[in-house]
N, C-alpha and C positions, 0 to 999 in steps of 0.2 A: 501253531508253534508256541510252543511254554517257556518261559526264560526265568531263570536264578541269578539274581546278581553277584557279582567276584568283586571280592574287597582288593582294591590297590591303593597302592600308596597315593597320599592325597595329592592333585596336578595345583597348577597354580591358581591362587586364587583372587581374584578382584576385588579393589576396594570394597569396603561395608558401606552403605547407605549416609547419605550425610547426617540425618536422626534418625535414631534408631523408632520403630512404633511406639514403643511406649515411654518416648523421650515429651517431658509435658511443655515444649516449641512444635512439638510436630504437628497440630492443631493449628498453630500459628502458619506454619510454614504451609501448610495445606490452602487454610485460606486465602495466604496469599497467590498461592500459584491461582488461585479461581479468582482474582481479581485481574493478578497480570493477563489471565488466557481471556476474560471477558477485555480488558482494554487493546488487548491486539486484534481480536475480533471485531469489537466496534471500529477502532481505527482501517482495519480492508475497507466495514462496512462504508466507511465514511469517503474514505482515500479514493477508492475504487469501486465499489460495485452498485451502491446509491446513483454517483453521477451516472454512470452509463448504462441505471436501468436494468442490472442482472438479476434477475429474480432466481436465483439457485434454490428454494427449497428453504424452507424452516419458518418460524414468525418471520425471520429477518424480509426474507422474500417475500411473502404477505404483504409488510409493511411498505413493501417497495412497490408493490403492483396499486396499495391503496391510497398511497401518495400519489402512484401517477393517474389515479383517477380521480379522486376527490381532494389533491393536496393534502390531506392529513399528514400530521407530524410521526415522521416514520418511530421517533422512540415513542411518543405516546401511543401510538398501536401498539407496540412491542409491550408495554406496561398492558393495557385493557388483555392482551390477549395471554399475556405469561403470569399472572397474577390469581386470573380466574382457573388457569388450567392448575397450577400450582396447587390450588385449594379442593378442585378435583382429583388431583393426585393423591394429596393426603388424604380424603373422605375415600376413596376409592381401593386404596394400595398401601395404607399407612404409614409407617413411618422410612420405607426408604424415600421416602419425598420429603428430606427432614432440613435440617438448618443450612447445610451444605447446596441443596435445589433451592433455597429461597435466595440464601446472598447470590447466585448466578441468576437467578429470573429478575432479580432486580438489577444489579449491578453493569450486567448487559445495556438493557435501554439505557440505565442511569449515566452510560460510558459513550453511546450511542446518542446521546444528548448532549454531554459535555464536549464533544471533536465535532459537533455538528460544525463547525465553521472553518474547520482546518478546510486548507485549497484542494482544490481534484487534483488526484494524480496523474490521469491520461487520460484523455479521452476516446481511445482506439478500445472497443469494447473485447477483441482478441486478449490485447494481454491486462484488460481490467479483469478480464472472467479468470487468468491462467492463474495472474498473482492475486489478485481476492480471495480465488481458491486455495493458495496457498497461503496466505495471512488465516483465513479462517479455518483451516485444517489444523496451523499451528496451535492457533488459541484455544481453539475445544481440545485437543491434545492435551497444553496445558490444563486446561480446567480437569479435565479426567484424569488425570496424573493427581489433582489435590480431591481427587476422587468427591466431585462436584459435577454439578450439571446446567446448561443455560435453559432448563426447563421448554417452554414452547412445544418445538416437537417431537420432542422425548417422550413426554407427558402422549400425546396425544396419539402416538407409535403405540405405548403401551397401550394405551382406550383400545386401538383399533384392534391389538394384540391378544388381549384381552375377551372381548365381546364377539369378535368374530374368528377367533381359535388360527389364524394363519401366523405363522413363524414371524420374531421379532423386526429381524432384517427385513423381510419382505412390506411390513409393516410400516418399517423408514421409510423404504422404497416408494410406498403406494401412496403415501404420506406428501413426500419431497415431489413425488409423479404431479401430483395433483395441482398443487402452487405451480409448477414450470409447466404443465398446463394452461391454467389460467391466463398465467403470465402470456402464452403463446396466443390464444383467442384473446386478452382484454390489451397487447400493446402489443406485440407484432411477433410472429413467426423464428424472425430471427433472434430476439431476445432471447426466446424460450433454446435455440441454440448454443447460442452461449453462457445459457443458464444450465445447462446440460454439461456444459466443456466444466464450468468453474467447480460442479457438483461432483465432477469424474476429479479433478484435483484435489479436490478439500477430502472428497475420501481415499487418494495416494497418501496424500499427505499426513491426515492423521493417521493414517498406519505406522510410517514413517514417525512418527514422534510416539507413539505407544511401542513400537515395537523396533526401531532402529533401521539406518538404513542398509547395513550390514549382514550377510548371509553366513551362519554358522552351517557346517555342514557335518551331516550324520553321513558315516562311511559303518559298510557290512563288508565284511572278512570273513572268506571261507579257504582253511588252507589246511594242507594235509600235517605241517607243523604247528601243530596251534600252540605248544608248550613255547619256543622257540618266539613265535612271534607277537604274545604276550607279553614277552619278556623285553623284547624292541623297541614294544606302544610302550610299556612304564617309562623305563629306561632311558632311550635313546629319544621317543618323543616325550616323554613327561607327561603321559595323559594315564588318566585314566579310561578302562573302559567296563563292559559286561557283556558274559558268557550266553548267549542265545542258545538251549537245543532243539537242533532241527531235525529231522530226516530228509533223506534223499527222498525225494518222489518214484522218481526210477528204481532203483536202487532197494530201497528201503532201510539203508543203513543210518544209522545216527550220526550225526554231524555237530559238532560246535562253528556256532559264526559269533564272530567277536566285532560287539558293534562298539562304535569309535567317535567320540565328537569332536571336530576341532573348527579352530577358526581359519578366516578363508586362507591366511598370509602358513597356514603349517600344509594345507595340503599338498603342495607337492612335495614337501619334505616328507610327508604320512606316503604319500605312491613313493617316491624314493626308496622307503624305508620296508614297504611290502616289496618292491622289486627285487631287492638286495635280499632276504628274508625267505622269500618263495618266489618266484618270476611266472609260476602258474599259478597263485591265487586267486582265485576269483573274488572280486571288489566291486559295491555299488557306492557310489559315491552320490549323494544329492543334496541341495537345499534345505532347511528347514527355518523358520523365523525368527524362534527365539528359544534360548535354551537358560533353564532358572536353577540356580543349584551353585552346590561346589564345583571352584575351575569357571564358572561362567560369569553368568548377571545376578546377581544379591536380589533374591525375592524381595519388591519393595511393595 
């Protein structure tokens, strides 16, 4: 199927970005979201997943499997092991492993050191795994939002990614697998359970703060008045949309389907609006996670 886009009138449009990219704070403002996202990840790490032993995956987890075996100071493993990967990233991959992955491979431990003595949060390891994963989904979010990285296993995702050709994700995957292993034969079975539970949260979670928790929905329009019901979507909903031509499969005739975005609070006014319009159109309505542009979210 081939699509032409149709010019309509402009729908509404959302705020602009608090700095714009080539505003010279936006540097500033980036840094700092990678300081904030490293101190609320140290703080889970501290609050909640250190006391109770959750090895989920990353240096972080590492450091937690090698304190409980050799008492080592979980931020200084965090430094030996984010430090050196760091300088194999840049020899390796050059410069996107650039000033933005050093201040997060440092600042991490260095945060991770300073709340060393804040009190435990709970000791019931259920919801140190649920909300750990949640504190730590948050702050890598942020960090990646000031488009930063807490290096460790990023770094070493890419190595693996790299050297042995299997896809990035899978990579994470084999990566974070490996620690909650560990963690499973060197302290117990169950840890590695709810190192698995906080691992399944912290990646809800940052999706949730990369991409909203919010569902926009893409609806397709196939109606035998398409002039008519064009004319509705501008109008009457205020959207914009664009012309899909299709053919019937059966058929073989040509067909216009008029694809539609809105958010979730207009769809039943957008089926109100086809019912009243056509009451035999045929309509797909579904999900989709993020929509960038005019009328939407401001490419940030």
């Amino acid at each position: 199927m081939s699509s032409s886009s149709f010019t309509a009138s402009k729908p509404r449009r959302r705020g602009a970005p608090l700095l714009a990219h080539n505003h010279p704070l936006r540097n500033v403002l980036e840094y700092g979201l990678i300081l904030l996202g490293a101190f609320i990840m140290a703080l889970s790490f501290n609050y909640l997943l250190l006391p109770n032993k959750i090895a989920s995956g990353g240096i972080s987890g590492l450091s937690i499997i090698l304190q409980n075996q050799f008492g080592w100071n979980p931020a200084i493993t965090q430094y030996a092991f984010n430090i050196p990967l760091f300088i194999v990233g840049i020899v390796l991959f050059g410069r996107q492993y650039g000033i933005r992955a050093l201040v997060g491979s440092i600042a991490l431990p260095t945060f991770v050191y300073l709340t060393s003595s804040i009190p435990v949060g709970t000791s019931n390891p259920l919801l140190a795994s649920i909300f750990g994963g949640i504190g730590i989904g948050i702050g890598l979010g942020i960090v990646f939002r000031g488009r930063g990285s807490t290096g460790g296993n990023a770094i070493t995702a890419q190595i693996v990614h790299t050297f042995l050709g299997i896809s990035l994700p899978l990579s994470v995957a084999v990566c974070d697998g490996i620690i909650i292993l560990l963690a499973g034969f060197l302290m117990s079975f169950e840890s590695a359970m709810y190192a698995l539970i906080g691992l399944f949260v912290m990646s809800k979670t940052l999706d949730a703060v990369q991409i909203g928790l919010g569902y926009t929905k893409v609806a397709f329009i196939i109606t035998d008045d398409t002039d008519k019901m064009t004319d509705a979507v501008l109008h009457d909903l205020n959207r914009g949309l664009t012309k899909l031509h299709g053919e019937g499969g059966y058929t073989g005739e040509g067909r216009t389907v008029l694809m539609i975005v809105v958010g979730q609070t207009e769809v039943y006014k957008l089926k109100a609006l086809v019912r009243s319009v056509d009451p035999s159109a045929f309509v797909i309505i579904s999900n989709t996670n993020e929509v960038l542009g005019e009328g939407f979210k401001i490419h940030s």
